[in-house]
N, C-alpha and C positions, 0 to 999 in steps of 0.2 A: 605377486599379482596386485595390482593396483585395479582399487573399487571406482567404477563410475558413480557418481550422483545419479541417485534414484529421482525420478518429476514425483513430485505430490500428487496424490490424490484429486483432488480438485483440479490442480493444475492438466493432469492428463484429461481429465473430463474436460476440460475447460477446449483444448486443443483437438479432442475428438469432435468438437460440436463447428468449433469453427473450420476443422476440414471438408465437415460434411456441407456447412454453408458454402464453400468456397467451391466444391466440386459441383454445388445445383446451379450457385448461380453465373460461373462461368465456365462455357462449353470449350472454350480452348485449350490443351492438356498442359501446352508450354506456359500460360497463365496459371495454370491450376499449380502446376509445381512449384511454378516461382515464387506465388503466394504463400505456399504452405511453407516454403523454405525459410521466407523468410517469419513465419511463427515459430522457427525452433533458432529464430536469432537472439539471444536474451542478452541482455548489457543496463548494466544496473547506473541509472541516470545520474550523471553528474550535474553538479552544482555549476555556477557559472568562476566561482573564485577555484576549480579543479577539485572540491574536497567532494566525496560521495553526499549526494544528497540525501540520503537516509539518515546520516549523521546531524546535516542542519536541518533535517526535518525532527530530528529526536530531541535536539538542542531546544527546537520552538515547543517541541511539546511537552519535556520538562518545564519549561517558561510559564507556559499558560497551567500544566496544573499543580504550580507553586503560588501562580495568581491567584487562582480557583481557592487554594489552601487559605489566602490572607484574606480573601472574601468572606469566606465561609466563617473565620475568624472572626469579622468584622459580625457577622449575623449574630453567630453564637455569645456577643457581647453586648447587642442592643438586644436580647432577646433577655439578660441575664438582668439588664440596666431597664426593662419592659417590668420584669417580676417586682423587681423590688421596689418600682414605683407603684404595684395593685397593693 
């Protein structure tokens, strides 16, 4: 037997709330379906060079908090070069 993927928590909240918008604010049923069909279309965004964009978003954000690292580096040595000049 092969297991479906279960929706998270949040995510099912998330989908409850916008069915319920989408059934108040449009009275046509054939709209209302279409709409909600396509909330259970999920497709994880690619990148424009084809690689998943989760990957070059993970790449930038290693990047910035290896910067973050040599910064903070930077403090903790004028702070060091601060003392020894009182």
């Amino acid at each position: 037997m092969v297991k479906k993927k279960k929706l998270s928590k949040g995510l099912k909240r998330h989908l409850r709330k916008e069915k319920s918008r989408i059934r108040r604010e449009f009275l046509d049923v054939k709209k209302q379906k279409e709409l909600i069909n396509e909330l259970y279309l999920f497709k994880k965004p690619v990148a424009q060079d084809g690689s998943k964009k989760s990957e070059v978003d993970n790449k930038k954000i290693n990047k910035k908090k290896s910067d973050n690292k040599k910064i903070d580096n930077k403090k903790a040595d004028d702070k060091k070069v601060d003392d020894k000049k009182k």
